[in-house]
C-alpha positions in Angstrom: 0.0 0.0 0.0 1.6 3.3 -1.0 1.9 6.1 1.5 -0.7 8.9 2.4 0.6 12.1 0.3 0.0 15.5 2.4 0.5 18.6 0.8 0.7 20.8 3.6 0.5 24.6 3.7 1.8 26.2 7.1 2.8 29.9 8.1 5.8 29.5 10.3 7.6 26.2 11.2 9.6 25.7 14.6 12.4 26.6 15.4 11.5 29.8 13.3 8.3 31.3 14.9 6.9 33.8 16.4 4.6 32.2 18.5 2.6 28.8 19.0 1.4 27.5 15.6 4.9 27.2 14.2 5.3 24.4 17.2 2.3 22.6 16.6 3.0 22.2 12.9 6.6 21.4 13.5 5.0 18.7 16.5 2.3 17.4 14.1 4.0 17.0 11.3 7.3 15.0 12.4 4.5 13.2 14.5 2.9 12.3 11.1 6.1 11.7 9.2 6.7 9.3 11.6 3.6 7.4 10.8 4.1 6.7 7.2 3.0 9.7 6.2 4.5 11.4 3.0 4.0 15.2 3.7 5.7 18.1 1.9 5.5 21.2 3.9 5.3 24.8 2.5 6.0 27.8 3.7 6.0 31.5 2.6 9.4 32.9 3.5 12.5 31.0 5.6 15.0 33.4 7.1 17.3 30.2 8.1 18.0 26.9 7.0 15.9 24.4 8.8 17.4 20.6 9.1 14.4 17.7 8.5 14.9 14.4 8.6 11.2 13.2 7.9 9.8 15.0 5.3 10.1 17.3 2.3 10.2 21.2 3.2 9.6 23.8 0.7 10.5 27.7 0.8 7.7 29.2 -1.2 10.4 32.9 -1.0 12.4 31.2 -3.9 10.0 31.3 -6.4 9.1 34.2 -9.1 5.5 36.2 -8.8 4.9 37.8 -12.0 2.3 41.3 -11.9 0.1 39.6 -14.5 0.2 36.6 -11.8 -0.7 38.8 -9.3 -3.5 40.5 -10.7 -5.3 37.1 -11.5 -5.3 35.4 -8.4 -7.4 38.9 -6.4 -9.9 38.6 -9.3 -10.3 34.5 -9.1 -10.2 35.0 -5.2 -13.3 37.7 -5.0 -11.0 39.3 -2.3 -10.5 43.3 -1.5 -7.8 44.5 -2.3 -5.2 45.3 0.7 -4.7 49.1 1.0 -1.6 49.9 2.7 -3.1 52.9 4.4 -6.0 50.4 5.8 -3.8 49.3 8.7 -4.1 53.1 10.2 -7.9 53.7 10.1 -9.4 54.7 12.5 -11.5 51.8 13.4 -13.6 50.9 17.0 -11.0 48.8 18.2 -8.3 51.5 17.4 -4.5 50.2 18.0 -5.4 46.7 18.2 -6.6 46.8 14.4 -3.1 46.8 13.6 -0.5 44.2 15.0 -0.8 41.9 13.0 0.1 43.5 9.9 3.5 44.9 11.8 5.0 41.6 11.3 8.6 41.3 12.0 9.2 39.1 8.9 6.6 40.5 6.1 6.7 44.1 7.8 3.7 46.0 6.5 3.0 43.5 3.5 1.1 40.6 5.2 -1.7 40.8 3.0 0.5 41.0 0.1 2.1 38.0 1.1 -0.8 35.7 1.7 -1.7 36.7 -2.1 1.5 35.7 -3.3 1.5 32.7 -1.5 -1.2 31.6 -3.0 -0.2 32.5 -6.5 3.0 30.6 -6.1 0.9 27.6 -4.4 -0.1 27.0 -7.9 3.0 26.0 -8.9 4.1 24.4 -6.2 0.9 21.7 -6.4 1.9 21.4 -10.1 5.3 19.4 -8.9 4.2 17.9 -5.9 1.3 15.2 -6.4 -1.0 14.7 -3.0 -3.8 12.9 -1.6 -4.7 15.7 0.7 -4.3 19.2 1.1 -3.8 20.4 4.6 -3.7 24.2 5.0 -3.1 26.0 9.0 -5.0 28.9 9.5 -6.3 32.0 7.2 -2.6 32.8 5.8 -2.6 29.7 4.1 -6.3 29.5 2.9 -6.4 31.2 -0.3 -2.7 29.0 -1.4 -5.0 25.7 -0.6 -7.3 26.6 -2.5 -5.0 27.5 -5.3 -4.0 24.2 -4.7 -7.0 22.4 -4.4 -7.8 23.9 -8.5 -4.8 22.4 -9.7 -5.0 18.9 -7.9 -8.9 18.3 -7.3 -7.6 16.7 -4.4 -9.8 17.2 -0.7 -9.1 20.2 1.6 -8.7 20.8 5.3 -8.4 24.0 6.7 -7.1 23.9 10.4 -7.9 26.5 12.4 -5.7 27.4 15.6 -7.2 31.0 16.0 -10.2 32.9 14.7 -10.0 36.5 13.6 -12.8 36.8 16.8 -9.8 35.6 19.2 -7.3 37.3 18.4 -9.3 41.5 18.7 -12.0 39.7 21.6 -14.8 40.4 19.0 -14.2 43.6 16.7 -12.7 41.6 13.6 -10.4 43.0 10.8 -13.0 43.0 8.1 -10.4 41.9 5.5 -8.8 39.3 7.6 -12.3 37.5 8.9 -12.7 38.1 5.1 -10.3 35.4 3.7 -11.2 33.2 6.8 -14.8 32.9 6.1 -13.6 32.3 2.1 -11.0 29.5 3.6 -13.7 28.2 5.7 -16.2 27.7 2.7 -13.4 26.0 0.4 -12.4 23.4 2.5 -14.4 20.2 2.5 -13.4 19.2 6.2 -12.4 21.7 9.3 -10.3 21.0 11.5 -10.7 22.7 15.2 -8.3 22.8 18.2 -11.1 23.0 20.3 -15.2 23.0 21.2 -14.8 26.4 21.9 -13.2 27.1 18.6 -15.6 25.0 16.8 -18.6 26.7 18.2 -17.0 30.5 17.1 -16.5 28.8 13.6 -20.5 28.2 13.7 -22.0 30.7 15.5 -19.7 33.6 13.2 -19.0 31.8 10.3 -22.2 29.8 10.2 -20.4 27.0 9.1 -21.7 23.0 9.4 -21.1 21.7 12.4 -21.0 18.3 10.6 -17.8 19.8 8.6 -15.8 20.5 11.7 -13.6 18.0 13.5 -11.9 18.4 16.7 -8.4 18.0 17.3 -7.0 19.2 20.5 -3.3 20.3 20.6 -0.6 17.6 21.8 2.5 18.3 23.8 6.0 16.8 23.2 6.5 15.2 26.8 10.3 14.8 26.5 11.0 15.8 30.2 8.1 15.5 31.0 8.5 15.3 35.3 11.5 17.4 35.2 13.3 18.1 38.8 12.2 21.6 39.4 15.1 23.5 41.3 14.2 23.8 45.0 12.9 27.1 45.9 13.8 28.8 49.3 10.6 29.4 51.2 11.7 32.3 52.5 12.4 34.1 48.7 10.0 36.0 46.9 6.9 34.4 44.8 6.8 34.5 41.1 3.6 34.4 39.0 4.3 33.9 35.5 2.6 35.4 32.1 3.4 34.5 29.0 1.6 35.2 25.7 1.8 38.3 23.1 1.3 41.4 24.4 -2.4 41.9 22.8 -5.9 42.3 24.0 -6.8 38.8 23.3 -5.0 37.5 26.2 -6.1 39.2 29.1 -2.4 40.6 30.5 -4.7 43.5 31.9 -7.0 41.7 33.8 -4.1 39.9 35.5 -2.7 43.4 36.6 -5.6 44.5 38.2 -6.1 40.9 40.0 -2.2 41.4 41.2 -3.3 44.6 42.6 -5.2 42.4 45.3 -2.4 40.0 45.7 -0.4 42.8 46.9 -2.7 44.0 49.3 -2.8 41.0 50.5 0.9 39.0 50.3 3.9 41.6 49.7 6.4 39.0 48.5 5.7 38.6 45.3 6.8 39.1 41.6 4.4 39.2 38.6 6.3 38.5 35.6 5.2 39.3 31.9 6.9 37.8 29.3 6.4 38.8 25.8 6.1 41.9 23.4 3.2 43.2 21.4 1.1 46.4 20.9 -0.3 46.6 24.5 3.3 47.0 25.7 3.1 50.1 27.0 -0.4 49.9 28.2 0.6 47.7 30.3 3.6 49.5 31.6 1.5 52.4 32.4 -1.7 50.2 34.0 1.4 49.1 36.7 2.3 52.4 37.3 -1.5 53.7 38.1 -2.2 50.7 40.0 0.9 51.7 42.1 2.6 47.8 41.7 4.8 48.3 39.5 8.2 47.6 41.7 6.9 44.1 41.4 5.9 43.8 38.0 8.8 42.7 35.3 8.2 43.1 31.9 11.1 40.7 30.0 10.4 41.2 26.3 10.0 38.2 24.4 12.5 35.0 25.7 14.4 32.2 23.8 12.8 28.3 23.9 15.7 28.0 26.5 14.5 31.2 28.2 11.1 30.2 28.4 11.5 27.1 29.9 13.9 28.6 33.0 11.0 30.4 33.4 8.2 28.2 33.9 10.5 26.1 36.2 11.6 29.3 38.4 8.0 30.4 38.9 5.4 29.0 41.6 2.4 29.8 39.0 1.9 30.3 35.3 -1.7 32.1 34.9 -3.2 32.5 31.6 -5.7 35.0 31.9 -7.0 35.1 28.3 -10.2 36.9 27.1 -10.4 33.9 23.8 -8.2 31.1 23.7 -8.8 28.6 20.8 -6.1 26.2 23.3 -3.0 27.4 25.1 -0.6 25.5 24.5 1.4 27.8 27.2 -0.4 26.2 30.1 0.6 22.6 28.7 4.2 23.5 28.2 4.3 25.3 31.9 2.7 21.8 33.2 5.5 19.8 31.6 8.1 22.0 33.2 6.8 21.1 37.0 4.4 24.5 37.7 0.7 24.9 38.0 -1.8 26.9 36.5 -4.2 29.0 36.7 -6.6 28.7 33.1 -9.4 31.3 31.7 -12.7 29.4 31.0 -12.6 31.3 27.7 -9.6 28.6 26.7 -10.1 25.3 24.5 -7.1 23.7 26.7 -9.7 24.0 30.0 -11.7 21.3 27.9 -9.2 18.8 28.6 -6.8 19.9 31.3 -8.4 19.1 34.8 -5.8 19.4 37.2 -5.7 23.2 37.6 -7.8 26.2 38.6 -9.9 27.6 36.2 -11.5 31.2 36.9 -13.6 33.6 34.2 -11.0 36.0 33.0 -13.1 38.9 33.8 -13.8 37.9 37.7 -10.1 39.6 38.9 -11.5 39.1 42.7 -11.3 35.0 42.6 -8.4 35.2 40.1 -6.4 36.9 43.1 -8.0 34.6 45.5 -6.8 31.2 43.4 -3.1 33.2 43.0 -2.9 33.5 46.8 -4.7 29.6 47.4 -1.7 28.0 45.1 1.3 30.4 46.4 0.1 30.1 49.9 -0.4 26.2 49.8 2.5 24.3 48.7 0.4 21.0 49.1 -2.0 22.3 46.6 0.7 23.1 44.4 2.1 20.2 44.5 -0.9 18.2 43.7 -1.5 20.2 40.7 1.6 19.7 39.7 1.6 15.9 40.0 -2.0 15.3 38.7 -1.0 17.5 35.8 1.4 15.1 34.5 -1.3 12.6 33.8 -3.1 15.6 31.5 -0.3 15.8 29.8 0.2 11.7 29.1 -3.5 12.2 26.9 -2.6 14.5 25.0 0.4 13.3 23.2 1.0 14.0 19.5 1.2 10.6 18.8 -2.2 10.7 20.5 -3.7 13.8 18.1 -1.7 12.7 14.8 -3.4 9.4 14.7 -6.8 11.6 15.2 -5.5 13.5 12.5 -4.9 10.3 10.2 -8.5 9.0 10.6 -9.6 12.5 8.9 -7.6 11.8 6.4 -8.3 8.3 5.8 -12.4 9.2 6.1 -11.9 12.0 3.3 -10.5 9.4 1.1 
């Protein structure tokens, strides 16, 4: 029986991201090579050499885009055309409108890119014969489909994070745009949670018999690490770690730290990452008067990051919409608890932790000062927690993964 042929269309692939889908691709897809699955993975632009041993990687950056190219694939598409003056209207949501097309590697051109992408996709699908077309998230929508016109093979879209997630409700019309056009073109969805399936339905009105659900896996190489012993007598750190956008609640935790303080003096809030909310931030410690114990980092190496879930006492995701978070799963694996926001996919299917609406800062304080006041309790979480983590392997998810696959064909 010959192999299962995945063409596969991804934004970012670990170790070059900038942020948690480049991990999950890079975990699912070595999972599935490993299987006996043929994929090919594309990509838009590589600023470094990657080294595979399992499947076929392809830098989408070393191919030619002519104009007439280019002007064919927004007409086929039935897409607006990306202004470059969009990104500073003056829209409801004001400065939050606009992060995501300040990206560090396609600077003001995102939208550009994705239609380039797709154009090349074309191409690409021409040379590289598949059974399946698997495309992760809007960026890579429109260079499935592209795909899909060239192969008349089946496609999944995979969706990590909705354009409702990432601005907590006031959408970039363009962006939700080429998501609902994504979502329509595939024939199957694939969701990393409940919570993300039901946005896809209840925004996107799409099938709910088109949706699957695959939660996200965790690598558990270390899994039960020896977390360095901690001096009772030194101050408490609470760990945050996400971009610095509204989606993920950094604010809320301030105000709830607020009423830690008041309460226990001994203890460090830590925010790691950058984004647009950055200085907000900066300035919401100041006025709440905390901010000797509030460290803002900048964003960390994979190194970095996992020094810091092992030095802190509590990793608290505080996130307004969360399609998963993956964070709380890696900060598990390195021996610290968690606090979760019910607005999460990942509370679906972690149980050992404390889960609190990210709104209510009152019992997210009270849970902060239950976990660094009681090291029995923090130990328990931290033991249970382990067993979480042995469901939700990749091998676990990739074989999930497989049977969509298999049922498409």
């Amino acid at each position: 029986m010959s192999k299962l042929r995945v063409l596969m269309f991804g934004w970012e692939l670990a170790p070059v991201i900038s942020g948690g889908l480049g991990v999950v691709c890079r975990e699912l897809t070595d999972t599935l090579s490993l299987k006996d699955v043929d994929v090919t993975f594309v990509v838009p632009k590589l600023p470094q050499e990657i080294n595979l041993n399992n499947f076929k990687l392809i830098n989408a950056s070393n191919f030619h885009v002519s104009q007439k190219d280019w002007k064919s694939i927004v007409i086929e598409s039935n897409l607006v055309p990306y202004q470059e003056d969009f990104a500073i209207q003056n829209y409801k949501y004001g400065e939050y409108c606009n992060y995501r097309f300040d990206n560090e590697l396609y600077g003001m051109n995102l939208i550009s890119e994705v239609e380039r992408y797709a154009i090349i996709a074309r191409e690409i699908a021409k040379n590289n014969p598949c059974d399946i077309i698997h495309a992760h998230d809007w960026m890579t929508a429109l260079a499935a489909i592209e795909a899909k016109k060239i192969n008349k093979k089946p496609m999944i879209l995979h969706v990590h994070s909705t354009e409702y997630d990432r601005t907590a409700g006031w959408p970039n019309p363009i962006i939700a745009n080429y998501e609902k056009i994504g979502l329509n073109a595939a024939d199957r969805v694939i969701a990393v949670s409940e919570y993300t399936k039901n946005i896809l339905i209840d925004k996107y009105q799409i099938n709910p018999n088109k949706i699957s659900i695959v939660h996200n896996g965790i690598n558990n190489k270390g899994l039960g690490v020896e977390v360095e012993k901690k001096e009772e007598s030194r101050e408490k750190i609470v760990l945050f770690l996400a971009r610095l956008s509204i989606q993920k609640g950094a604010d809320y935790l301030l105000k709830a730290a607020k009423k830690v303080l008041a309460y226990k003096k001994n203890v460090k809030f830590v925010i790691v990452g950058k984004g647009p909310m950055l200085k907000t931030l900066i300035d919401l410690a100041f006025n709440l008067g905390i901010s000797d114990n509030v460290i803002f980092t900048g964003a960390l190496s994979h190194n970095e990051v996992d020094k810091a879930y092992r030095h802190a006492d509590l990793f608290v995701m505080p996130s307004i919409s969360e399609p998963f978070g993956l964070t709380c799963l890696e900060s598990i694996r390195n021996g610290t608890p968690v606090i979760i926001s019910k607005q999460s996919g990942v509370s679906e299917v972690l149980n050992n932790c404390l889960k609190v609406d990210y709104w209510d800062i009152d019992l997210m304080a009270s849970k902060i000062i239950s976990i660094l006041n009681h090291e029995s309790l923090k130990s328990t979480l931290t033991e249970n927690g382990y067993h979480d983590l042995k469901q939700l392997t990749w091998d676990k998810q990739a074989d999930k993964v497989i049977q969509i696959y298999q049922d498409m064909l």
